[in-house]
N, C-alpha and C positions, 0 to 999 in steps of 0.2 A: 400502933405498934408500941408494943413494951420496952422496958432498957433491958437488956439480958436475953431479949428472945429474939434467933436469929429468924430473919426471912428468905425463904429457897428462892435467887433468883428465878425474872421474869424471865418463860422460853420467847424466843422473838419467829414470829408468823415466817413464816417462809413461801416461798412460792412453788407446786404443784412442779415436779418434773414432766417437762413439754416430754409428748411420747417421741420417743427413737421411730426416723423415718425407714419406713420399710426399702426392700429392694427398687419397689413400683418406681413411688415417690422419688427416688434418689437417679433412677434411670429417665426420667421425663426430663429433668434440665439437660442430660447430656444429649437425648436424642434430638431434642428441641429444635437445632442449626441445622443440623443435618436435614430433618424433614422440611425445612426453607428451602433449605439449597438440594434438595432431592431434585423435583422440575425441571433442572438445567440439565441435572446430569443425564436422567431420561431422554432427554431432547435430543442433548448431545450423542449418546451412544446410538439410537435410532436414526441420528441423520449427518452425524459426524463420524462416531467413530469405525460405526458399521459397513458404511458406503467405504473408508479408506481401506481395512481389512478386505472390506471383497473387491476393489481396486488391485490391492495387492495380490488377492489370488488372483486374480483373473488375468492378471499381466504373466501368468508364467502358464495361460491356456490358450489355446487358438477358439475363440469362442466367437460365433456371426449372430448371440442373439435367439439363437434358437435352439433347441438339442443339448448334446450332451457338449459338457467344455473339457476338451480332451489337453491331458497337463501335456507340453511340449519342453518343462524345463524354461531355460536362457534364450531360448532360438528368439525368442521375440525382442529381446534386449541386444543379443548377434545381429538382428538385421537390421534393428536402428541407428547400431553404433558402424557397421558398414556397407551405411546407406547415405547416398552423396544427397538426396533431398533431404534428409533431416539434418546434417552439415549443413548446408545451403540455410535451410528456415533456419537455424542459428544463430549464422553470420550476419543474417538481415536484421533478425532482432537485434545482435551485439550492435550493428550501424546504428541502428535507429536508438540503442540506449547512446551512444555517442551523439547523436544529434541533440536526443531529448535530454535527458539528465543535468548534463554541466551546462547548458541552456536557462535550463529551467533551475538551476539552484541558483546560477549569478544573478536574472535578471527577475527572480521572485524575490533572491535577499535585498537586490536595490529597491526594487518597490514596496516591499515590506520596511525597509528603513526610512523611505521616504512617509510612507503611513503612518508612522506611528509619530513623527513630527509633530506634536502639540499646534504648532503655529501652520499646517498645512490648509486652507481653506478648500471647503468642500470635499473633507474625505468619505463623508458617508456615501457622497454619488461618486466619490470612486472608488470603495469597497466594494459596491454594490455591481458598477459595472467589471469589475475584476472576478467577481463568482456567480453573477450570468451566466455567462459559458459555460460552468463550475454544472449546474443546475439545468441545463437544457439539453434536452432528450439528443443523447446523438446522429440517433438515426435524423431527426433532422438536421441535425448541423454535416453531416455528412452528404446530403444533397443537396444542401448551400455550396459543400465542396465540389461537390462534382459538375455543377452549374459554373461556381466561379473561375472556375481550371478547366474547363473544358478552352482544347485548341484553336475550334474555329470563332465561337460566339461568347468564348468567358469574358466576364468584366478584369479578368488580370490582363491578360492579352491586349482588350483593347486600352486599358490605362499606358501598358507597353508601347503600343503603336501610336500613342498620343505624344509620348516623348522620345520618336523614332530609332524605340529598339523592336528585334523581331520578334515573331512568334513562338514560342515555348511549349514543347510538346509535355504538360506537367506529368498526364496520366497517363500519357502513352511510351514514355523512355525510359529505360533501364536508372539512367541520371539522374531522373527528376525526380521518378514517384515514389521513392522512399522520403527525400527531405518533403515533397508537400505531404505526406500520409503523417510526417514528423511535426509540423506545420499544424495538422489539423488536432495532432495529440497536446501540442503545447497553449493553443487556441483554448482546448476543451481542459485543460488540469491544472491552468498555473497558477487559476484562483486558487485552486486546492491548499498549492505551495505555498503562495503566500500569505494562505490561513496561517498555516503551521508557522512559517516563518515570523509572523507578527507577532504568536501567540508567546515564540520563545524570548523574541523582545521587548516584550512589555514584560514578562518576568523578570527580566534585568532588572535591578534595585536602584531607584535614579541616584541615591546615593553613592555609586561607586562609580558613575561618569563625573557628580557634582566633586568628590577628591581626585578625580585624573585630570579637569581642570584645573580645582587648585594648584595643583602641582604644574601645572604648564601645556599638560599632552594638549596635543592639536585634535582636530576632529577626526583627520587621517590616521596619526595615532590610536586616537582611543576606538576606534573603528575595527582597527590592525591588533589591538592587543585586547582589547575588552568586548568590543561585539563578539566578533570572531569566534575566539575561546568560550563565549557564556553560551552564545545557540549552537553551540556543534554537535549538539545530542539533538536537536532540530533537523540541524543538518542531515546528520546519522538516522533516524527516522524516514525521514522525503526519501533520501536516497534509498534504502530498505523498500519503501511502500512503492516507490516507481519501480523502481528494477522489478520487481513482481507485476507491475501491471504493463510493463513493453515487452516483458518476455513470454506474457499472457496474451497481448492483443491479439484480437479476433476482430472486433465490430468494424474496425475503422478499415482494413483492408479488405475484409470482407465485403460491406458494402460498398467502398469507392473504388476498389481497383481488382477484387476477386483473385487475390495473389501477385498479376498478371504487372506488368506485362515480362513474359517467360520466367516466371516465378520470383519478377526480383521483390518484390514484395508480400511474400509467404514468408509468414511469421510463426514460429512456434506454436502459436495458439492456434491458428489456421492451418497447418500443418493436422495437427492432432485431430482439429475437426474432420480434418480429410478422411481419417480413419475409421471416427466415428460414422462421416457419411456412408463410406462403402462397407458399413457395417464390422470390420475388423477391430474389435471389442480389443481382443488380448494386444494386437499392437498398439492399440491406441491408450489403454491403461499403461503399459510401459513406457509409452512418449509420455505419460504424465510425469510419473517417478522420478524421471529422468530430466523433467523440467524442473520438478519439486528439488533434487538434488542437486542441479544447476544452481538456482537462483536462491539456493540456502548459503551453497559456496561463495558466490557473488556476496549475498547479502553478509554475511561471516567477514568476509574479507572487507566490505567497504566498512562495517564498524569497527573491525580493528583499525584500518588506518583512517579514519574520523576520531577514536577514543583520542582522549586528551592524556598526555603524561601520568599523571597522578592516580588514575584509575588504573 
């Protein structure tokens, strides 16, 4: 280069403008999730949501199953609401959620609290024997009950007659066969509970028992203000999930006591069955509804009063 002669800056390379993505291109990330989670929703509409809607029509038809399903309207909802046997199944189930329920959350949260004790020896064999029960087919555990309850040749009876009290008619009295049928549900689900129950207590933070000791709290204390308060959404759950499955039972009186004796143990769920058996479709859809709106009620009300303050 000369002195006097100017030089035209250098252009500097640039790089090629990437093309603009079409509509295609630009639709494929969004459709992307959606065709993942398509599968469930299929599933679901075909064997959830489908079956609930024709549930729901069918409960306001007099249908046996075959023929045409002729609409009747409410009648079928008028004869369950005054109808002394479906009062009755009810009542039985509200018994047996008072036998089972506050049962099974006091003495699932003491063994869940005992379990989770670091210093307990041998909890894996008593885990294990805790969700047994949990995991064994009922139909057999329910003619272990019928065997061990029976009047004349049960092994309860005779452990009775060993320390001279009398014989106990379990499966055949009004008195009895509700608490042993409650008996056999606490047997068969408390593992369950105190999965749940353990699982809320080990999420407690060992750091906020290690400051309520520094501070002084006792065990009973921090039991009373810090257990308590941290698993009550535990709590709130058990309670939700049983109240649906005592107001549900079927199998257990089904198989040990067939309602009987004089229907004190006809349960909601055996009730409904009835209907289903003698082929009465629309009533028996309607005793669904009607349990579904039960036990939402139920379940609504126990987590409001389980919610804690702050929520």
């Amino acid at each position: 280069m000369t002195s006097g002669t100017l030089t035209p800056p250098r252009k500097e390379r640039t790089a090629p403008a990437a093309p603009r993505p079409g509509r295609s291109s630009r639709r494929r990330p969004f459709l992307a999730p959606y065709l993942f989670i398509a599968p469930f929703y299929v599933v679901f509409a075909a064997f959830g949501l489908y079956p609930l809607v024709f549930a729901l029509q069918l409960s306001f038809t007099d249908w046996k199953g075959a023929g045409a399903a002729n609409f009747i309207g409410l009648e079928n909802y008028t004869y369950l609401l005054t109808s002394e046997e479906f009062w009755s199944s009810l009542g039985n189930s509200a018994v047996m959620w008072l036998l089972i329920v506050p049962v099974q959350i006091v003495g699932g949260l003491a063994a869940a609290v005992l379990l989770a004790n670091a210093r307990l020896r041998l909890r894996g064999m008593f885990r294990v024997a805790f969700i047994a029960p949990f995991v064994t087919p009922l139909v057999a555990m329910a003619q272990v009950w019928i065997v061990a309850f029976d009047t004349d040749y049960g092994l309860v009876n005779h452990l009775f007659n060993l320390v001279g009290l009398p014989d106990v008619d379990w499966l055949q009295s009004t008195a009895w066969a509700k608490p042993t049928l409650a008996l056999l549900f606490l047997w068969k689900t408390t593992g369950f509970a105190i999965i749940i129950l353990l699982a809320g207590l080990q999420a407690v933070p060992a750091d906020v028992y290690e400051a309520a000791a520094l501070d002084g709290a006792s065990r009973k204390r921090q039991f009373w203000s810090l257990t308590l308060p941290l698993v009550r959404r535990s709590i709130a759950f058990l309670v939700v999930v049983q109240t649906l499955a005592v107001f549900q039972m079927f199998a257990e009186p089904f198989v040990v006591t067939q309602g009987g004796p004089y229907g004190s143990t006809s349960t909601g769920g055996l009730y409904l069955y009835n209907h289903i058996l003698a082929s009465d479709l629309g009533t028996g859809a309607a005793n669904s509804f009607l349990l579904v709106l039960l036990v939402f009620a139920l379940s609504l009300l126990s987590v409001r009063l389980l919610r804690s303050r702050d929520e």
